[in-house]
C-alpha positions as CSV (number, residue, x, y, z in Angstrom):
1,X,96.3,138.2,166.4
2,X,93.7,139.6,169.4
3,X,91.5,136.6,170.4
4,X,88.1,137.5,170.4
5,X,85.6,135.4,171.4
6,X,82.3,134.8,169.9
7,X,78.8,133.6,170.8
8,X,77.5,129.9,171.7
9,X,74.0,128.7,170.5
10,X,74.5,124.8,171.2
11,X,71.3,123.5,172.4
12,X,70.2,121.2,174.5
13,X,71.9,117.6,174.4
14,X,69.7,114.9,172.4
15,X,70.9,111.4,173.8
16,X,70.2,109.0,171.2
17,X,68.9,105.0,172.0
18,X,72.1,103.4,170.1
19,X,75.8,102.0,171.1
20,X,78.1,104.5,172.0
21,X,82.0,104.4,170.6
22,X,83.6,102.1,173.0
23,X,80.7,99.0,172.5
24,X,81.7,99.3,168.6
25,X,85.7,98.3,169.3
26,X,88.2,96.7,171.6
27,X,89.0,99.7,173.7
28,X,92.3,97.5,174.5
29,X,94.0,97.5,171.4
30,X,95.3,100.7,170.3
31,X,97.8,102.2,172.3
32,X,97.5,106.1,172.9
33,X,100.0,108.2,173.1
34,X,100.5,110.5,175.8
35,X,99.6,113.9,173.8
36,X,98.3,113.6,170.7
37,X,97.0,116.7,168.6
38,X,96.3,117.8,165.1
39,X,95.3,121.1,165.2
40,X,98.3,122.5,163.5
41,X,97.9,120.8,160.2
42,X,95.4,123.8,158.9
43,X,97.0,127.4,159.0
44,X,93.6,129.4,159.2
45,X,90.2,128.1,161.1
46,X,87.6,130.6,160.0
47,X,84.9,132.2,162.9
48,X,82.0,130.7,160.5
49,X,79.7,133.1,161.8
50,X,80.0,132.2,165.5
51,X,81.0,136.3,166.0
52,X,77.8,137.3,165.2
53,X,75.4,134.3,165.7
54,X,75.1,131.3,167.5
55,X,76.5,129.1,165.0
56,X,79.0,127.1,167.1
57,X,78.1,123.5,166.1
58,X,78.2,124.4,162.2
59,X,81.3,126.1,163.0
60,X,82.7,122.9,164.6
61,X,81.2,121.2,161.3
62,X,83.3,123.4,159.3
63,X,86.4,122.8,161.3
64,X,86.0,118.8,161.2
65,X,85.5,119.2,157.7
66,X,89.0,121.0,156.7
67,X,90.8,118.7,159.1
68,X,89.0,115.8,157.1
69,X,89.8,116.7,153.7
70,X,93.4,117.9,155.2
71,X,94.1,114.2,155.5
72,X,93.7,112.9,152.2
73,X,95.6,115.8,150.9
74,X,92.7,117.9,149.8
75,X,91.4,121.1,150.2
76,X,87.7,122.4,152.1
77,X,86.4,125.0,150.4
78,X,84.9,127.3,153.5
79,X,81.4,128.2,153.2
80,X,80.1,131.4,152.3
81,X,78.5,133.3,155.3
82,X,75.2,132.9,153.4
83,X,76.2,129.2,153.2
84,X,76.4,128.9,157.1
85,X,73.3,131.6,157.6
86,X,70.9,129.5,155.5
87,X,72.2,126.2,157.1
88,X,71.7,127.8,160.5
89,X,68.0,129.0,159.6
90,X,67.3,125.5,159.1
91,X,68.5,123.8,161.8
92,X,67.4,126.2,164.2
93,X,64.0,125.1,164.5
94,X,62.5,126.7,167.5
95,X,63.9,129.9,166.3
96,X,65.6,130.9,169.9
97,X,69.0,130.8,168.6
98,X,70.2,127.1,170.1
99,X,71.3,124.2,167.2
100,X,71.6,120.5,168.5
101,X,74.5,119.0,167.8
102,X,72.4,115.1,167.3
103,X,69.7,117.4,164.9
104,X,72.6,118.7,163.3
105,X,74.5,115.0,162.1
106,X,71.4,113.4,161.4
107,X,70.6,116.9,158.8
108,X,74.0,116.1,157.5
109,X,73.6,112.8,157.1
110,X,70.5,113.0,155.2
111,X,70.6,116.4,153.2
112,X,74.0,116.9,153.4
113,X,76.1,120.4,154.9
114,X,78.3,122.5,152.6
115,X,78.3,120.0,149.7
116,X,79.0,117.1,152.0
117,X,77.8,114.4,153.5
118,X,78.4,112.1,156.7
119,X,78.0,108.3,156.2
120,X,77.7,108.1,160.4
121,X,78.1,109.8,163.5
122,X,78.4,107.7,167.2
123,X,77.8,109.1,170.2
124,X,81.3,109.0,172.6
125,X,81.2,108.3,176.4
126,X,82.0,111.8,177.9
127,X,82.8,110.4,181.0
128,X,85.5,107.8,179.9
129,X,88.9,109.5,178.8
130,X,90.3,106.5,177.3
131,X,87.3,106.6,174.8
132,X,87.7,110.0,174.1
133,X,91.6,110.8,173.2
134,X,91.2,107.1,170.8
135,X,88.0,109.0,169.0
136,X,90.8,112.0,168.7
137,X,93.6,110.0,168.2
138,X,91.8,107.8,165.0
139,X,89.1,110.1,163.3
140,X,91.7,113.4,163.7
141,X,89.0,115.5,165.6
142,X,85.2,114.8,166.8
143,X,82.8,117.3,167.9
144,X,82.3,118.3,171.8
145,X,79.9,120.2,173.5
146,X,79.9,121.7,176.4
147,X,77.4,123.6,178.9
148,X,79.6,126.5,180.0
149,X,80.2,128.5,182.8
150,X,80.1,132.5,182.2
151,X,83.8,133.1,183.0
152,X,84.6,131.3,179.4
153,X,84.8,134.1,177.1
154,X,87.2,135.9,179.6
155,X,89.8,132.7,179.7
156,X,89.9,132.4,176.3
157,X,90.2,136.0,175.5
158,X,93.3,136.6,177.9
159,X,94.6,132.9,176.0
160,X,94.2,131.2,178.5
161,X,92.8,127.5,178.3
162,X,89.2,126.6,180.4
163,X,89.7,125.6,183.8
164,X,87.9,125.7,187.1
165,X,88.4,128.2,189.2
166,X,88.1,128.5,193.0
167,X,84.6,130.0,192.8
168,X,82.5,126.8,190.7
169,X,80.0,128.7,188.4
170,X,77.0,127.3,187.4
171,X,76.2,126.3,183.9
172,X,75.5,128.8,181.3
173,X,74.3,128.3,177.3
174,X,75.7,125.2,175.6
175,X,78.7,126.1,172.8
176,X,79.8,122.9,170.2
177,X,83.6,123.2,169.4
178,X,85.9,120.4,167.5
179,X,88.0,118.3,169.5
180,X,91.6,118.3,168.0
181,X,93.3,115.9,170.2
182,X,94.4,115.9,173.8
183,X,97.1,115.6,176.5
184,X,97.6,114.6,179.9
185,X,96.4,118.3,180.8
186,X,92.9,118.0,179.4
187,X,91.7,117.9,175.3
188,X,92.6,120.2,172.4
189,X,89.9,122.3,170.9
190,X,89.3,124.7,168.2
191,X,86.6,127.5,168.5
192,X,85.9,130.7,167.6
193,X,88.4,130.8,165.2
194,X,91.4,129.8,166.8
195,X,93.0,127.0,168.9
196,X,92.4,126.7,172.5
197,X,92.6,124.3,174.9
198,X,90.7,122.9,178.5
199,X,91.6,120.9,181.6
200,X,90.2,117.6,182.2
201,X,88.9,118.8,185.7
202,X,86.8,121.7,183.4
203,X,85.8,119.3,180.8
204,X,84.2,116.5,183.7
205,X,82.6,119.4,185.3
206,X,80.9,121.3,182.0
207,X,81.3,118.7,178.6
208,X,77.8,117.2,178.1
209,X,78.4,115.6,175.1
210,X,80.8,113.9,172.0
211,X,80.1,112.8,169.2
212,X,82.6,111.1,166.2
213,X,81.3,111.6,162.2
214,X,82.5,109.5,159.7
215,X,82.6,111.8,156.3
216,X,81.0,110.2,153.1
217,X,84.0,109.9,151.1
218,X,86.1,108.0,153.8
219,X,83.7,105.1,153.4
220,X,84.0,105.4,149.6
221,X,87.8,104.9,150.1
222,X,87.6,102.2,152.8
223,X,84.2,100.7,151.6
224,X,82.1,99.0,154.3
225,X,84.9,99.3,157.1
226,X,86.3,102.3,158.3
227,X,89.1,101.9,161.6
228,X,87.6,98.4,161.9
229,X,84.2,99.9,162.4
230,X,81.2,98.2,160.7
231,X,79.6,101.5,158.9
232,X,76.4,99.4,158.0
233,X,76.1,98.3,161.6
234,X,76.2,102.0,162.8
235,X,73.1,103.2,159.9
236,X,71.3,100.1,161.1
237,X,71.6,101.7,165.2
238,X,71.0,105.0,164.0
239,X,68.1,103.9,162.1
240,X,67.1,102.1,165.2
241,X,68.1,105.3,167.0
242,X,65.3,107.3,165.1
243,X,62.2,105.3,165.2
244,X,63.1,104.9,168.8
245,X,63.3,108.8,169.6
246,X,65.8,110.5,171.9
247,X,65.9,112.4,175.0
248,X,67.0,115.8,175.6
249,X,68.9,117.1,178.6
């Protein structure tokens, strides 16, 4: 099947006051794999609308969620494209076509995205790969975002992964995508409907931001605890996180 790709419409980052990943665990005791990648467990990861809006981060919403459900042996239903269009209006609040990917887990956290909800979300340290193949490696996939360059579309069209050429272009309009897993080459995306992947050279020089979501019904299963994380802990930080504002950029 051609690869086409689609449009962006990440906005800016929205750093929250609260803990990222690695202060919640013992980065030390899981061992990780070399490669590690689960991208292949779903047959068909739909465009959600990214072709003809800016609807990358629900896109990568959709994509976390049919990996999610994948795992406990059920089945996502994909949204309608009035589904994603109304969800779209709403968290596009500015109206210039750009969704934050922070706006965008606290929405689904308290109202809820495509008849789902998110007990948590916590912010990953972009900058320390250790912390981001163990996000991979134990919640399946996580949501990325990156500020990319203008030579993206073209890679991915021509299947090739992101990487950094000899000629460094600046950076263009944020896209979200969901992080699959990684390798020694770089990490394991989907977007735009299909699987692709980038170098860790391309991610250090473009990624802005991670961020791990912990769906509802995975605390229903594993009650208060979930990977050894303390999910009351994290509502307490995010609550924290919300009185206390945020910065963007």
């Amino acid at each position: 099947m051609e690869r086409i790709a689609g449009m962006r419409g990440k906005g800016p980052v929205h750093r929250l006051n609260m803990p990222k990943y690695g202060e919640y665990i013992n980065t030390h005791s899981v061992h990780l794999p070399r490669s590690y990648d689960v991208s292949a467990e779903i047959q068909n990861y739909p465009m959600a609308m990214n072709d003809v809006l800016g609807t990358s981060v629900l896109a990568s919403v959709v994509h976390i969620l049919q990996l999610a459900y994948n795992e406990v042996n059920e089945h996502f239903e994909v949204p309608s494209a009035w589904e994603i269009e109304s969800a779209y209006s709403e968290l596009d609040k500015n109206d210039d076509g750009n969704v934050s990917i922070a706006d965008t887990l606290d929405y689904w956290m308290t109202h809820g995205l495509f008849g789902t909800k998110i007990s948590a979300y916590i912010p990953v340290d972009i900058k320390n790969r250790q912390e981001m193949k163990r996000a991979c490696l134990e919640f399946g996939a996580i949501i990325v975002g990156a500020e990319m360059p203008e030579n993206a579309e073209g890679q991915f069209n021509a299947g090739e992964p992101f990487y950094l050429t000899e000629l460094e272009l600046p950076n263009a309009e944020g896209h979200a995508m969901a992080a699959t897993g990684y390798s020694r080459f770089g990490l394991d995306v989907v977007t735009w409907g299909s699987t692709e992947s980038l170098t860790w050279s391309w991610w250090e020089r473009y990624g802005s931001e991670a961020w791990i979501v912990i769906p509802e019904f995975l605390t229903e299963i594993y009650e208060d605890s979930v990977w050894g994380l303390n999910i009351l802990t994290i509502q307490k930080d995010i609550d924290n996180a919300r009185l206390l504002g945020g910065q963007s950029g």
